[in-house]
VEXDREN-2710 file (C-alpha; in Angstrom, 1 decimal):
% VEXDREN-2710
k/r/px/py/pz
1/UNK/111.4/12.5/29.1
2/UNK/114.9/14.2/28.4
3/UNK/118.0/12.4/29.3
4/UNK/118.7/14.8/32.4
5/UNK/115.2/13.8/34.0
6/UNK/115.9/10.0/34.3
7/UNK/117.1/8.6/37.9
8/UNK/120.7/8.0/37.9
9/UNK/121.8/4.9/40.2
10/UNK/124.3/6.0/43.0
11/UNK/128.0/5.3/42.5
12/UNK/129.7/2.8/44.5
13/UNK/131.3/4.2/47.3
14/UNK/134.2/2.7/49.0
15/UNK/134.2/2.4/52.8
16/UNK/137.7/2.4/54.7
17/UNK/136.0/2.9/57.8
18/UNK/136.5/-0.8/59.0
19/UNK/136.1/-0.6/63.1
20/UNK/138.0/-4.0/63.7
21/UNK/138.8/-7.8/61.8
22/UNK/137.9/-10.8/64.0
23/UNK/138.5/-13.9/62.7
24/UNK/136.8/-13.5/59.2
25/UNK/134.7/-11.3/59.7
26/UNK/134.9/-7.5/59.5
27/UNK/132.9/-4.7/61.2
28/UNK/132.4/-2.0/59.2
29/UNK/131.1/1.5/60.2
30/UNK/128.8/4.4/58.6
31/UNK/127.2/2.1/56.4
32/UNK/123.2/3.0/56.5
33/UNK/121.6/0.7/53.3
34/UNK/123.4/-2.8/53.7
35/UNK/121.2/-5.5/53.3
36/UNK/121.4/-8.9/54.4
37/UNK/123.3/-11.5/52.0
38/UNK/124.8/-8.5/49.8
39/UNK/127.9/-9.4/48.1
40/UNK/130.4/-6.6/48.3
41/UNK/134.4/-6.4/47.2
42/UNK/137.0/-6.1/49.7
43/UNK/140.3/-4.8/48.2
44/UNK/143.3/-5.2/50.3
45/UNK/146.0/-3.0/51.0
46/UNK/148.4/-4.7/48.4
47/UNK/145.7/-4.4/45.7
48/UNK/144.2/-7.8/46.2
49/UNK/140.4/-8.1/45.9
50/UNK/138.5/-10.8/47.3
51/UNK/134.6/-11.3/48.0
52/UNK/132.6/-11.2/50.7
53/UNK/129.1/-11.3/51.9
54/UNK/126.7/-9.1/54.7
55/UNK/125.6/-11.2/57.3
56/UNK/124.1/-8.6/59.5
57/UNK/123.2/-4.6/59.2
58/UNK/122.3/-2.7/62.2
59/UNK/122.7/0.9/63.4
60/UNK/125.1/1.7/60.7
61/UNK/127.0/-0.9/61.4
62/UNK/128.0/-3.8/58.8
63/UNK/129.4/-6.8/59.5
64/UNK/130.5/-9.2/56.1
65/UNK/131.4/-12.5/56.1
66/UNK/135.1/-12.4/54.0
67/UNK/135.4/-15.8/51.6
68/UNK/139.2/-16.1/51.8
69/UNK/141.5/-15.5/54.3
70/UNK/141.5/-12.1/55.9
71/UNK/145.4/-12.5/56.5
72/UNK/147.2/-8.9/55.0
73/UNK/144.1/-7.0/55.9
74/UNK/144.1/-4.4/58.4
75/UNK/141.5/-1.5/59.4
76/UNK/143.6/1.1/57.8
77/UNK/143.9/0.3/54.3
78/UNK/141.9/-1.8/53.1
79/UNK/138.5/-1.1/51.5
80/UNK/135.0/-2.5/51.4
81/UNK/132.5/-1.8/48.1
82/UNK/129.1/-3.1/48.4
83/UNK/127.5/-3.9/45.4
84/UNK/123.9/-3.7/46.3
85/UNK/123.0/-7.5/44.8
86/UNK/123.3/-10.8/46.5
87/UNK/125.3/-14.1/45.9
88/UNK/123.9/-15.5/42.4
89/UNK/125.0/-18.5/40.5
90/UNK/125.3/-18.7/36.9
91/UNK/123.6/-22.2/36.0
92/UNK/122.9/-24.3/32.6
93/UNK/122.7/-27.6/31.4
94/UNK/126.1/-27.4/30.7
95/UNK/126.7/-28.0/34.2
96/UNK/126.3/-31.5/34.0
97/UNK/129.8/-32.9/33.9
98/UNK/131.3/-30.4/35.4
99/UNK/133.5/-30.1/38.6
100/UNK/133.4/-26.6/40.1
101/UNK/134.4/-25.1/43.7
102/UNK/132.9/-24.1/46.5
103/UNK/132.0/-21.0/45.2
104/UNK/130.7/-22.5/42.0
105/UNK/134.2/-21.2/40.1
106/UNK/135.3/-24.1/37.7
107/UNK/138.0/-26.3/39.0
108/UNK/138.2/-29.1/36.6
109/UNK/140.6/-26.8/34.0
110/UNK/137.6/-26.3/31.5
111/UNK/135.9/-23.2/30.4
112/UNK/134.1/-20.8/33.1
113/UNK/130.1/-20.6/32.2
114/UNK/128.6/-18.0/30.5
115/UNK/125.0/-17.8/31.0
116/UNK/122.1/-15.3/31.0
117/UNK/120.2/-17.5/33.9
118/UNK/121.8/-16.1/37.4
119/UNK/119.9/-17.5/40.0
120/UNK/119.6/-16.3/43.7
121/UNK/121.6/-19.1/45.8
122/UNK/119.7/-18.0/48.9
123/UNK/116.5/-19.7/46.9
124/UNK/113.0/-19.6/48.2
125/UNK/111.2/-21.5/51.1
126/UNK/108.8/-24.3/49.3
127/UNK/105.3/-23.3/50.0
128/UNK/103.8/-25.8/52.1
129/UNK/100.5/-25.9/50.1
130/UNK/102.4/-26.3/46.9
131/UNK/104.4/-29.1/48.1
132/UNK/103.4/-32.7/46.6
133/UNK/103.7/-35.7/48.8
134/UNK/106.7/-37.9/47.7
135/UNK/105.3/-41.1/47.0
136/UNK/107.6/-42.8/44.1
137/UNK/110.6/-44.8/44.8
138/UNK/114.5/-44.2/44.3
139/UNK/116.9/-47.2/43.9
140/UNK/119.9/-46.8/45.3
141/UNK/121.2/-50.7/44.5
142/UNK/121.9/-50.5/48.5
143/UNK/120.0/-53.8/49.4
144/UNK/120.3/-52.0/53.3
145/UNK/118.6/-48.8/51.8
146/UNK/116.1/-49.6/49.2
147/UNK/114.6/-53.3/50.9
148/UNK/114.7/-51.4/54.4
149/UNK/114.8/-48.0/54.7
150/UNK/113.5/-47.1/51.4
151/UNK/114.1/-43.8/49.8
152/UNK/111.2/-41.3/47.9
153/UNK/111.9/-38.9/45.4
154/UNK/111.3/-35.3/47.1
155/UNK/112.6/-37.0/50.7
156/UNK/115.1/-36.0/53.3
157/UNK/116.8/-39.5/54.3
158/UNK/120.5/-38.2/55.8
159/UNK/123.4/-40.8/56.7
160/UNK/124.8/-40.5/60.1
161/UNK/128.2/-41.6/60.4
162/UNK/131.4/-41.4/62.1
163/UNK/135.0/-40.7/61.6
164/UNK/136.8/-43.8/60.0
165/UNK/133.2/-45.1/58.7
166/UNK/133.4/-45.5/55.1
167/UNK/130.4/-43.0/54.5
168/UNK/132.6/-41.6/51.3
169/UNK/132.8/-45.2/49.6
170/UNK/129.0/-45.4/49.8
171/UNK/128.5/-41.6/48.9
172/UNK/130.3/-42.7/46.1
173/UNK/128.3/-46.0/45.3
174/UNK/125.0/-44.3/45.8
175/UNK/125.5/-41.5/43.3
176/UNK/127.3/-44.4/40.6
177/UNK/123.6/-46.7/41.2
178/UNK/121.1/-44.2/42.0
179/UNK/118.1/-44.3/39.7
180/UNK/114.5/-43.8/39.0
181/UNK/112.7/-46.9/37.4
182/UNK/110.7/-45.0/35.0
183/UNK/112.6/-45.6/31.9
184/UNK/111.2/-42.0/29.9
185/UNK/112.4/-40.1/33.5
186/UNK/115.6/-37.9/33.3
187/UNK/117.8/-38.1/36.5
188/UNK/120.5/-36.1/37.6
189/UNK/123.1/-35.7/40.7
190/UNK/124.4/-32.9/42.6
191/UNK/127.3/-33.6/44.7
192/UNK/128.3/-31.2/47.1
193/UNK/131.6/-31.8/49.4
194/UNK/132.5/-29.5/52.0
195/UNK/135.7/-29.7/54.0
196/UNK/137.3/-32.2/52.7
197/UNK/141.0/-33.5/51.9
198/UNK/142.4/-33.3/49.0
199/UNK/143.3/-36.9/48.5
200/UNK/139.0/-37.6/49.4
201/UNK/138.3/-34.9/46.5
202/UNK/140.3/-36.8/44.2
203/UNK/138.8/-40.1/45.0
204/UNK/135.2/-38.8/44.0
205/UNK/136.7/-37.1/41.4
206/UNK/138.4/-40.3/40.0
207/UNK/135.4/-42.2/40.7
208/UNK/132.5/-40.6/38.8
209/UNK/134.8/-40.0/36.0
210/UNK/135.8/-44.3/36.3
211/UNK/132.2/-45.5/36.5
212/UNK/130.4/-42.7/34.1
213/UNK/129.1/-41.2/36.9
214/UNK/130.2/-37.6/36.3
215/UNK/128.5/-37.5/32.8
216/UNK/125.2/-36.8/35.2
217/UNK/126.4/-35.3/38.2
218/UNK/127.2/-31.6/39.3
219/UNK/130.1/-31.9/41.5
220/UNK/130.6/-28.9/44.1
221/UNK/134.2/-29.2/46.1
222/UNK/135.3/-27.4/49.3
223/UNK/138.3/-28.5/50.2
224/UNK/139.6/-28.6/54.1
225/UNK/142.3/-26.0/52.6
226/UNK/140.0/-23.9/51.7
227/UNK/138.5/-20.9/53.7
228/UNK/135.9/-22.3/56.3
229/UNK/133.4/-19.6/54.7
230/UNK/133.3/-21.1/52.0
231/UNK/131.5/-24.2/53.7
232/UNK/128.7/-22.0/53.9
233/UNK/127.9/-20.9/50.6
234/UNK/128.7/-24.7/49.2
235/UNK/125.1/-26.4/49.9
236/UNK/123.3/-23.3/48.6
237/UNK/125.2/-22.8/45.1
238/UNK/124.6/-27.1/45.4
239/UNK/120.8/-26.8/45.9
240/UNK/120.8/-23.4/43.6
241/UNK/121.8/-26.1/40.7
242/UNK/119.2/-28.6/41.3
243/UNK/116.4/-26.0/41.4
244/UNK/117.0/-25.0/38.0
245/UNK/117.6/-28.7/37.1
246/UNK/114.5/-30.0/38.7
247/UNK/111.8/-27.3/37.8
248/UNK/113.5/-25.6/34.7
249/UNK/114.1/-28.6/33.0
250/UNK/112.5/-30.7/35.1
251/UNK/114.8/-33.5/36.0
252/UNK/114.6/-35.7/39.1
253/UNK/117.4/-34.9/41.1
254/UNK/119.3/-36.3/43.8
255/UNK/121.2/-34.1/46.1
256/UNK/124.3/-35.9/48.3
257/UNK/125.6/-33.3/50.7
258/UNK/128.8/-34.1/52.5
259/UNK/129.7/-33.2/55.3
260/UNK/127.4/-31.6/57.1
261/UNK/129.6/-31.6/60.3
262/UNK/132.2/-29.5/58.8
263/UNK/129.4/-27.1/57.5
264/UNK/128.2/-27.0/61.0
265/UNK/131.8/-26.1/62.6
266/UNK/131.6/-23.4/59.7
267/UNK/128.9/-21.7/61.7
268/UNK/130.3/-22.1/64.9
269/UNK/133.3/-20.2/63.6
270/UNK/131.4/-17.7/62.4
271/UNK/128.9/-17.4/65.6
272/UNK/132.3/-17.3/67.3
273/UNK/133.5/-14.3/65.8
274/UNK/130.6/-12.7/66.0
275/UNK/130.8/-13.1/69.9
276/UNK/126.9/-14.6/69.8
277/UNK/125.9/-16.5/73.1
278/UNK/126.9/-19.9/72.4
279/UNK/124.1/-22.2/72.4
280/UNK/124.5/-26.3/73.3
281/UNK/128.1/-27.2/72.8
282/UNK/129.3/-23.5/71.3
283/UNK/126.7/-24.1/68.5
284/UNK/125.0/-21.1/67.5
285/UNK/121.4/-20.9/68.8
286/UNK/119.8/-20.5/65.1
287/UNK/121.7/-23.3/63.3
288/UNK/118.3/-25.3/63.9
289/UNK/116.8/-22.8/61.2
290/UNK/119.6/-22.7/59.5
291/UNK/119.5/-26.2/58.4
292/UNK/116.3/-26.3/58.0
293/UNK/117.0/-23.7/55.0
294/UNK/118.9/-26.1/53.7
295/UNK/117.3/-29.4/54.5
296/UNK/114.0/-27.8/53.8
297/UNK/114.7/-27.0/49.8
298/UNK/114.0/-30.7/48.8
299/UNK/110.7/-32.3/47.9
300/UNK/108.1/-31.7/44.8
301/UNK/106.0/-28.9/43.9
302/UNK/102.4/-29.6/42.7
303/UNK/102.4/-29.1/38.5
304/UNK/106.1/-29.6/38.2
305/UNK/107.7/-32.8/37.0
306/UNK/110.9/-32.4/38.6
307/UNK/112.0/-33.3/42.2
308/UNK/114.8/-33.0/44.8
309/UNK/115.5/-35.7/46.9
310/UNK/118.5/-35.2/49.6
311/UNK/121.2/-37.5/51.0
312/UNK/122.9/-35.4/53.4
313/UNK/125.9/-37.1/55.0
314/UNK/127.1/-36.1/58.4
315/UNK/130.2/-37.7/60.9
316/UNK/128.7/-37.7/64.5
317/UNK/131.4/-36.6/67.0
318/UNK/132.6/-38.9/69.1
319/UNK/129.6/-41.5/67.6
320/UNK/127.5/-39.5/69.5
321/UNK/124.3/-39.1/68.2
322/UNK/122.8/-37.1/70.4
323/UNK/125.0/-34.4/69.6
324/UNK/123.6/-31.3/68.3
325/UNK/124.1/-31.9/64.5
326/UNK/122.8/-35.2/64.5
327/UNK/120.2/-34.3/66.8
328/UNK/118.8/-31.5/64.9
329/UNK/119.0/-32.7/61.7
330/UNK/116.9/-35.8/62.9
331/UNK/114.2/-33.2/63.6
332/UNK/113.8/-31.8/60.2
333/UNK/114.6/-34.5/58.1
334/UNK/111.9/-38.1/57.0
335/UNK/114.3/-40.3/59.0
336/UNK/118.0/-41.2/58.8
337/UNK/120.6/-44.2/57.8
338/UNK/122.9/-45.0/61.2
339/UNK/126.6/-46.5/60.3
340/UNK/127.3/-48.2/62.9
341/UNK/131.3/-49.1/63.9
342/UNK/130.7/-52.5/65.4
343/UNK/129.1/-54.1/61.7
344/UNK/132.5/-52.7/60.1
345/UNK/134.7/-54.5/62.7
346/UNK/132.5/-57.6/61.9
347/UNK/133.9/-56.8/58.0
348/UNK/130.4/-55.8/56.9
349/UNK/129.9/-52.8/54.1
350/UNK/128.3/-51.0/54.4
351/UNK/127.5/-50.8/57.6
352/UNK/124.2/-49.9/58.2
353/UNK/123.0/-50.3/61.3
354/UNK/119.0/-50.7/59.8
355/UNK/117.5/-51.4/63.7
356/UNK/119.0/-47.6/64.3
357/UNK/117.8/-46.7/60.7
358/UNK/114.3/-45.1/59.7
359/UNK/112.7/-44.2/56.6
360/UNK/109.6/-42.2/57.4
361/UNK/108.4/-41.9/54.0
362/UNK/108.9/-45.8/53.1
363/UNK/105.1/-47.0/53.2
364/UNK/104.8/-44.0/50.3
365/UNK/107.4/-45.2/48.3
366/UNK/106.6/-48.9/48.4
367/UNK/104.1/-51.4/47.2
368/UNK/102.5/-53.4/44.2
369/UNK/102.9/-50.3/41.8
370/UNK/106.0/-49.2/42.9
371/UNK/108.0/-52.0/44.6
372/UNK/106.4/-54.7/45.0
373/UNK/103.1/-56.1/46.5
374/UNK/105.2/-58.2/49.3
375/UNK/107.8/-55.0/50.6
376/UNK/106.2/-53.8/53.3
377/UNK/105.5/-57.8/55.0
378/UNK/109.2/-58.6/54.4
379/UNK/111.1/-55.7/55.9
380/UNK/108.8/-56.4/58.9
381/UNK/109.6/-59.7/59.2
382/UNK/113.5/-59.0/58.7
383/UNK/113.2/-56.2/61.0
384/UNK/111.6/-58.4/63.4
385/UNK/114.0/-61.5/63.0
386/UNK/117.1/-59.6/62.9
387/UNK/116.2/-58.0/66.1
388/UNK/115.4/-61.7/67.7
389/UNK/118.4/-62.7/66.7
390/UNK/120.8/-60.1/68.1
391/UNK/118.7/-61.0/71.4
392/UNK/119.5/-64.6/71.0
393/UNK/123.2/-63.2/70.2
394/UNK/123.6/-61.5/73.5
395/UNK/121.9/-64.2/75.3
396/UNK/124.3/-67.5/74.2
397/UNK/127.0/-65.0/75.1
398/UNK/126.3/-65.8/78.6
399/UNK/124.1/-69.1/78.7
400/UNK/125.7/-70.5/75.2
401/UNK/124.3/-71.2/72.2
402/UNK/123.8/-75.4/73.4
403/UNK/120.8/-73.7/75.8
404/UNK/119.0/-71.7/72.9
405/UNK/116.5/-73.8/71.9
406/UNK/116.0/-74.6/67.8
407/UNK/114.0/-71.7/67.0
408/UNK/116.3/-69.3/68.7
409/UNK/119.0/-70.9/67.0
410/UNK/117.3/-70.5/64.0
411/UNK/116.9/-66.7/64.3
412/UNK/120.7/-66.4/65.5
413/UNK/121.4/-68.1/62.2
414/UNK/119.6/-65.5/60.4
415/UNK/121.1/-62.6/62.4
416/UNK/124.1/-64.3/60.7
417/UNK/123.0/-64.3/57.9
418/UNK/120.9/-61.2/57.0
419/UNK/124.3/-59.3/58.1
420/UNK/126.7/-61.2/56.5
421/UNK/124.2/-61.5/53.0
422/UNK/121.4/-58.5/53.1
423/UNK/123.4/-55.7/54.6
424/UNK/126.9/-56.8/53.3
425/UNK/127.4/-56.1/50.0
426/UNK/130.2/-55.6/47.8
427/UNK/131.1/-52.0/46.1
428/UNK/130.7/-53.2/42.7
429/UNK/127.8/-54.7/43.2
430/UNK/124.4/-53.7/42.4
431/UNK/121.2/-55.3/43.4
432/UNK/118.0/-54.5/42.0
433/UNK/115.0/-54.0/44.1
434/UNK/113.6/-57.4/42.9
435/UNK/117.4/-59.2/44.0
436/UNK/116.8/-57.3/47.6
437/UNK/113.5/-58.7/48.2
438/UNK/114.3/-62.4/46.7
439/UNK/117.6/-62.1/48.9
440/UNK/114.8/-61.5/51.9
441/UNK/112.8/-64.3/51.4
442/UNK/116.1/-66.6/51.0
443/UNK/116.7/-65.0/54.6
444/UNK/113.6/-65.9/55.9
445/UNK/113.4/-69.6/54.5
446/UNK/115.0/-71.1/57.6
447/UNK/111.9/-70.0/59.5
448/UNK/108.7/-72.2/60.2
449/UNK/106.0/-71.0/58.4
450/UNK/104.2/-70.2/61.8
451/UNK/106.8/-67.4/62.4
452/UNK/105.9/-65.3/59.3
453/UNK/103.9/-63.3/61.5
454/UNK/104.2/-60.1/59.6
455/UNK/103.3/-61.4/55.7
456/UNK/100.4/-62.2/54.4
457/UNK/99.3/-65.5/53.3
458/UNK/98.5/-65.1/49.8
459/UNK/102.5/-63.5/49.9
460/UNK/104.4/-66.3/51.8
461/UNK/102.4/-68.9/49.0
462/UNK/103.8/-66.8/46.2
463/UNK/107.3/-65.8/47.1
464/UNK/108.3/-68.5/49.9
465/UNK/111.2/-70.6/48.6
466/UNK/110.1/-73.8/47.5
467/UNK/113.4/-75.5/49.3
468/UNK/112.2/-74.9/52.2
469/UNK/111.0/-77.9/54.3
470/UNK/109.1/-76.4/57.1
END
């Protein structure tokens, strides 16, 4: 074949037919081939270019989602080039360590990556009939997490919190303490922060780098100064990363997204612009599916040795949680991990509020292989004592405790106690799952044996504290 027979690809053209700006978004005319999630260049009218990305093509119309601000732009002169490929991210193992922007552009003054491996942050939707059933165990060193509510490799467990809850310190804590037990297994972190301050970015930042933290964790940072657009692109370039960490070099990797509010109020923004019917609240009416494209990119594929687990971490409004981003995120998500205000005015951290709490993976992730053989019988019976003893707490608010009778004092002592010892614990401190369960049973020792309704016999003979006189 000559030279002169061979297809030549069409030169970019540059469209200056912009129909109107709103918000930051732009409406662009006479385009015919945009696709969705194409990348194109905006170039303003003082020679500044920034990015931006198609969120919807139809009858010639384009309208692209600008990351930046849209301030100096106007319909006259500026110009929109679209490049015909979507939003990739350059990944390696050399991100490990690293500390890079929302948009995955380094911001921790080293080098910019150069690699050959561009990935597709959009990603692909897990087949269901590939995906493996999670069924081994993650320790956290949260006592409240792993003896409770216990996380799986390949699960969805999210955090709901609220403002003024210290959900950062135990983002923090988590991704310091995380770990698989099998010693040959190679784990990894990818932290992903959207819409935060400054002064929060510095203290994960600071943190990881203090504890050795950062020597295995990809650190993604949108800061609230940043454009809100941004917020949307941050948990994909996040969950891009552990892909190619989990099944390309098949790590086990956990993913702690935060916050998913402020990625929520992204979308709003952006529904808002678009002049979409509102749905509950001025939410968008997809951002159910749109979660769930996020939400939906953990777990294990059959043949693969790798996993993603997620932590997502979100601030209920007004400590509502049935407010749409709680409430939908329960939906897709194996349970969730409530923070509840009234534990931290009590001076307990962190406070988990495990009677709101629910793993729904646990009884995979537990047992004699993985755990150990007693779990499952003493988070019942904590479960079931800490819930007799809040009873017993509201009740000698208004009879007093003189008219409980022993055994309900007894399980108002270990209310008390399973706050104040199980849930409470200190940021430095990090318990095994073997201190969580002894811990329980030193809990439980004030009870007569006839109240260990929920553990076997053969376990209260092995494991009950020999102190005990009942």
């Amino acid at each position: 074949m000559s030279a002169s027979t061979h297809p030549v690809a069409p030169l970019p053209v540059d469209y200056r037919t912009i129909e109107r700006i709103a918000g930051p978004l732009l409406f662009v005319e006479g385009v015919d081939n945009a696709s969705y999630g194409e990348i194109v260049d905006i170039t303003m009218p003082d020679g500044v270019t920034r990015r931006g990305q198609v969120l919807e093509s139809r009858r010639g119309l384009a309208i692209v989602q600008v990351f930046g601000a849209t301030m100096g732009m106007n319909v006259s002169g500026t110009s929109v080039r679209f490049t015909g490929e979507v939003a990739r991210l350059g990944v390696s193992d050399e991100m490990l360590g690293r500390v890079f922007d929302g948009l995955g552009q380094p911001r921790d003054g080293g080098a910019k990556l150069v690699s050959k491996t561009r990935l597709e942050i959009v990603g692909n939707a897990m087949n269901p009939y590939s995906r493996e059933e999670p069924s081994e165990f993650i320790q956290t060193g949260m006592s409240n997490i792993d003896g409770m509510n216990t996380l799986v490799r390949g699960q969805k467990l999210p955090i709901f919190s609220a403002a003024g809850l210290p959900h950062n310190a135990l983002a923090a804590q988590i991704v310091r303490q995380a770990k698989v037990l099998g010693a040959s297994e190679s784990f990894a972190v990818v932290f992903a922060a959207m819409g935060i301050t400054s002064e929060e970015a510095n203290y994960f930042v600071s943190e990881f780098e203090r504890t050795g933290a950062l020597e295995r964790t990809v650190v993604f940072l949108n800061l609230s100064s940043d454009p809100s657009m941004e917020r949307v692109i941050t948990p994909r370039m996040a969950l891009t990363t552990a892909e190619f960490l989990a099944y390309e070099r098949e790590m086990h990797v956990l993913v702690v997204l935060t916050d998913m509010t402020n990625y929520c109020e992204a979308l709003r923004e952006i529904s808002a612009a678009r002049e979409e019917v509102p749905g509950r609240r001025g939410y968008p009416g997809y951002m159910y599916t749109d979660l769930a494209t996020i939400y939906e990119r953990a777990g294990k594929i059959k043949g693969r040795h790798g996993s993603i687990t997620q932590l997502p971490i979100l601030t209920m409004p007004a400590d509502d949680i049935t407010h749409p981003i709680p409430d939908l995120t329960g939906y897709i998500t194996e349970g969730q991990v409530v923070m509840a205000r009234d534990l931290q005015r009590r001076g307990v951290y962190p406070p988990v509020d495990v009677l709101l709490s629910l793993s729904r993976l646990m009884n995979q992730g537990i047992g004699k292989t993985r755990t150990r053989e007693d779990h499952r019988g003493v988070a019942d019976q904590l479960f079931a004592g800490y819930a007799t003893g809040k009873d017993q707490r509201a009740l000698s608010a208004i009879v007093g405790e003189e008219a409980l009778s022993e055994v309900d004092r007894i399980y108002l002592k270990i209310a008390e106690r399973f706050e104040k010892e199980f849930v409470n614990q200190g940021y430095e401190e990090e318990r095994s799952i073997q201190d969580t369960l002894n811990k329980g049973w030193d809990i439980l020792s004030d009870l007569p044996e006839r109240e260990l309704k929920r553990i076997k016999p053969e376990f209260i003979t092995k494991y009950r504290k020999t102190t005990s006189t009942n």
